[in-house]
N, C-alpha and C positions, 0 to 999 in steps of 0.2 A: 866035705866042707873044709876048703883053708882056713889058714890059720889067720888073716884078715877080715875073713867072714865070721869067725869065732868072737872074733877080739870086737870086731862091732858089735853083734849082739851084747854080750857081756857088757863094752861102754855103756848101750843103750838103758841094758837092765840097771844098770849106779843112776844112770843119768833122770832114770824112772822113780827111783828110791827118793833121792836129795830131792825132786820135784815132791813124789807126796808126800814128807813129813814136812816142806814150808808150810802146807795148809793149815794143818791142826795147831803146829806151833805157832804162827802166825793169829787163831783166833784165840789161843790164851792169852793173847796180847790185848785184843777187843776186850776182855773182860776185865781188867783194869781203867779200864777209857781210853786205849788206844785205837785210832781210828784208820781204816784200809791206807789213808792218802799218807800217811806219815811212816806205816810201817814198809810200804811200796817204795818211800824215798828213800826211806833208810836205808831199806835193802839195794836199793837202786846205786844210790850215794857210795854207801860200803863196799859193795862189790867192785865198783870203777874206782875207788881207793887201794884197793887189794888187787887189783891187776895191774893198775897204774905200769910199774917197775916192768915186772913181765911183759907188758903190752909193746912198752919203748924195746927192749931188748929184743923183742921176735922181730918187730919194725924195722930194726935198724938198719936202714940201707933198703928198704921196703917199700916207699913212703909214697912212691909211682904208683903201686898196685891198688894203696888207699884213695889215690886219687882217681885209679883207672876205674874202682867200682867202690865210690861213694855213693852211687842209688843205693844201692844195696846194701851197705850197711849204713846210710838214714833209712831205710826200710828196717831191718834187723832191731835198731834201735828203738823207732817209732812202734813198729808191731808185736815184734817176737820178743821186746823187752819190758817198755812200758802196757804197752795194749795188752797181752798177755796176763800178764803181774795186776796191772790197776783191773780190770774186768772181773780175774779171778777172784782178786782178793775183796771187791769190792760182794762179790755173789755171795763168797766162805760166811758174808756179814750178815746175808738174810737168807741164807740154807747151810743143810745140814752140808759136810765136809763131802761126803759122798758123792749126794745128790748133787752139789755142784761141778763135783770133778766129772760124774757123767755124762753130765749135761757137752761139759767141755769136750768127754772123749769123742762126740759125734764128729770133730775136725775130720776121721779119714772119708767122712761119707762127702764133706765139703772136696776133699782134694782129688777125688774118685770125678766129680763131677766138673772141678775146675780143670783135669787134663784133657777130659771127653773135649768139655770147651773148646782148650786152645790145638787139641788135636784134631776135632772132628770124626773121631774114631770112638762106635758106638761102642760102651762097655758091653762084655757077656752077660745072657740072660743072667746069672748066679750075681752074677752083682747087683742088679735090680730087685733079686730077690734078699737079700742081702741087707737092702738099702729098706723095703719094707718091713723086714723082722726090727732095724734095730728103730723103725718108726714106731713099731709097737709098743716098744722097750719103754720110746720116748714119754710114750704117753703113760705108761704103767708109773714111770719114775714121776711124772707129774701128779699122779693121784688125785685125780681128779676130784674125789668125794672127799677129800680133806681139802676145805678152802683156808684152810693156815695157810697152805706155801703164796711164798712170794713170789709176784710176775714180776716184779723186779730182777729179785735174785735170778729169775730163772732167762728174764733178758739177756742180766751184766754173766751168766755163766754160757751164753749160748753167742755174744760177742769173742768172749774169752775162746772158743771153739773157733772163731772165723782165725782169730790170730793165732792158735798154737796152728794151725793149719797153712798160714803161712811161716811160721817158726817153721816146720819141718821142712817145706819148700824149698825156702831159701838157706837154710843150715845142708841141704842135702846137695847144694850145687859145689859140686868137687871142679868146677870151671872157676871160681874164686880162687884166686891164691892169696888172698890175705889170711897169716897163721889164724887158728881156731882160737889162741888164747889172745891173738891179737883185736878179732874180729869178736870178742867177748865182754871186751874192757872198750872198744871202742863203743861198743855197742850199748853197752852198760852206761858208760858217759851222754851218751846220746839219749838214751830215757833217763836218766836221771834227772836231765836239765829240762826234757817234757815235762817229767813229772812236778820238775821245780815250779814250773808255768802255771801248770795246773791246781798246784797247793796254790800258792802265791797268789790267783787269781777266784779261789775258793769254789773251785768248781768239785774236787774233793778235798773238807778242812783237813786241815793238820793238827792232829791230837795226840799229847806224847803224857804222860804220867810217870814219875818215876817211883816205883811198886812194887813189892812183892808179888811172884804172878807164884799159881798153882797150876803146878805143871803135875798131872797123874800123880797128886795128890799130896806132890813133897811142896813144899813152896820154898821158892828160890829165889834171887834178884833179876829184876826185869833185864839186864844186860847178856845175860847165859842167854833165854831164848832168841834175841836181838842178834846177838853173835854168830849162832845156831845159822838163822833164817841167811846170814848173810856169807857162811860159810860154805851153806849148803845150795844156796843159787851160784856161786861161782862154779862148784863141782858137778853141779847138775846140768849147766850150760857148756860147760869145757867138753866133760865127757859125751854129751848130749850133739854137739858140733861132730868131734870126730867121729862115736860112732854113726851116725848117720851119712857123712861123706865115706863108709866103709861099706853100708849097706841098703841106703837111699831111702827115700823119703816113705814112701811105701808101704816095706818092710818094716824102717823103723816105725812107724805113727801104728803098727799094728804090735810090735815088742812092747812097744812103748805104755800098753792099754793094760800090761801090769802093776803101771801106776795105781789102778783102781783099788786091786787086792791092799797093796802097801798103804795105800791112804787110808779105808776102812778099819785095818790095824792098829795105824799109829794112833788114829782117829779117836778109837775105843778105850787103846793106853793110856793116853794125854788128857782124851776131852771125855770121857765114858760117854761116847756120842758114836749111837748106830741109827741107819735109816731103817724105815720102817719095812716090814716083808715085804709088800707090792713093790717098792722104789727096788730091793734087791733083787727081786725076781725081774723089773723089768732092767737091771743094770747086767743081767746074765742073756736077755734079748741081745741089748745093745751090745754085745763083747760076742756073744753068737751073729749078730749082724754084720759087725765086722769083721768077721772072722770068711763071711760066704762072699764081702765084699774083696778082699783079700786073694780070695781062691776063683771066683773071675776073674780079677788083675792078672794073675799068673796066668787063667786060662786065654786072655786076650793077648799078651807079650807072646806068647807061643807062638798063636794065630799072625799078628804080626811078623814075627822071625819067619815065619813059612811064607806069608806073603812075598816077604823079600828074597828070600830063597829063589822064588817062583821067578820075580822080577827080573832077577839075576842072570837066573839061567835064560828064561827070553830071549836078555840083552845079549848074552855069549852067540845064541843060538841065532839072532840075525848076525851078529858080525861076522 
């Protein structure tokens, strides 16, 4: 394994950490009356003020390649920033911390099935099978015999899964040359101003208290965990970008599913909030499901590379 294959992974794994503790510190925030649409602007706001400087500086002299691929990040901005952020955090608000990041992990089974799409190249049996363990998972985590959980929540956390899915997608195209810290803050700017649309227009209100929050049990000022959230989405998307243009989409959305362990953690520290056995047990489906969908992928990239092999030689072979 090189040493750029190291170093992604490793990004991936920070970029995994800073994603799960927004959740839990983010719903200490609910519990004073802060509401998902205020702490998402926040965060949104904050972050594209904190890169601001660094954005212009990676830019400089750059400003062609922002124009060569503005789909892309109005894409990044609209999906992998706002869509991602407002779905999640809106889920964290009527489910457990867990159960909605599970819900979210299912994105590699969407991405699994959006390359078959646009390739036409059947996955391996092992990924179908793969694909119905972490089905199993799905439904264990919804507990069905408990009618407390939210169809809501389990909606806005399974939206949240269409867009970290394409977060990995399109953070994983090393065919971009706009820098990762550039394409971070631009992109951060670009949901922030959704999300301005969307407070503004009250489609999620804007709720803000200024409060002592209890955070794992010390209480502190609401500004430390606000700082926190908006600290740790800049360093969670930086690193998040690069490793995955190190080790592709893939791979990463499959390291990435360590986020689950680290949110349950933080989860437990912050919020003394666990989900119930069945949700855990089927949240070890889901991370076994992806884990078989993973191991088709590999076994179909083979299969592919030999096809062309095959192709190749042909081609030498008539000429």
């Amino acid at each position: 394994m090189n040493r750029t294959v190291v170093m992604g992974f490793l990004l991936t794994l920070a970029s995994a950490f800073f994603f799960a503790v927004s959740g839990p510190i983010a719903k200490t925030m609910y519990a004073i009356g802060w509401t998902p649409g205020s702490v998402v602007l926040i965060r949104l706001a904050g972050s594209a003020i904190l890169l601001l400087i660094p954005s212009l500086i990676a830019m400089r002299g750059r400003w062609d390649e922002v124009r060569r691929h503005w789909k892309t990040v109005l894409t990044y901005g609209l999906v992998s920033m706002a869509g991602v952020q407002g779905f999640y955090f809106v889920a964290v608000e009527h489910l457990t911390v867990a159960v909605a990041l599970l819900l979210e992990m299912t994105a590699p089974m969407l991405i699994v099935f959006w390359i078959w799409a646009r390739s036409r190249t059947r996955p391996a049996t092992v990924t179908f099978i793969g694909v119905v363990v972490s089905m199993i998972g799905l439904v264990l985590i919804l507990d069905l015999r408990n009618s407390s959980i939210s169809i809501f929540g389990v909606v806005m956390a399974l939206a949240a899964a269409v867009c970290l899915a394409s977060y990995f997608l399109v953070s994983a195209k090393d065919s971009i040359s706009v820098p990762p810290v550039a394409l971070t803050g631009l992109g951060m700017g670009v949901g922030a101003l959704a999300m301005s649309i969307i407070v503004a227009t009250g489609v999620m209100p804007f709720g803000a208290v200024a409060a002592d929050v209890d955070f794992g049990g010390a209480t502190v000022s609401w500004m430390l965990p606000m700082a926190m959230i908006v600290v740790f989405t800049v360093g969670a998307y930086i690193t998040g970008i690069v490793g995955l243009r190190y080790i592709g989409a893939t791979v990463g959305s499959f390291v990435n599913l360590v986020e689950v362990p680290f949110s349950v953690i933080v989860a437990w520290l912050i919020l003394f909030e666990m989900p119930a056995p069945i949700q855990l047990f089927g949240g070890v489906f889901i991370l076994g499901g992806v884990g078989f969908i993973k191991w088709g992928e590999a076994r179909l990239a083979r299969r592919v590379a030999r096809r062309e092999v095959v192709v190749r030689s042909d081609e030498l072979a008539g000429v």
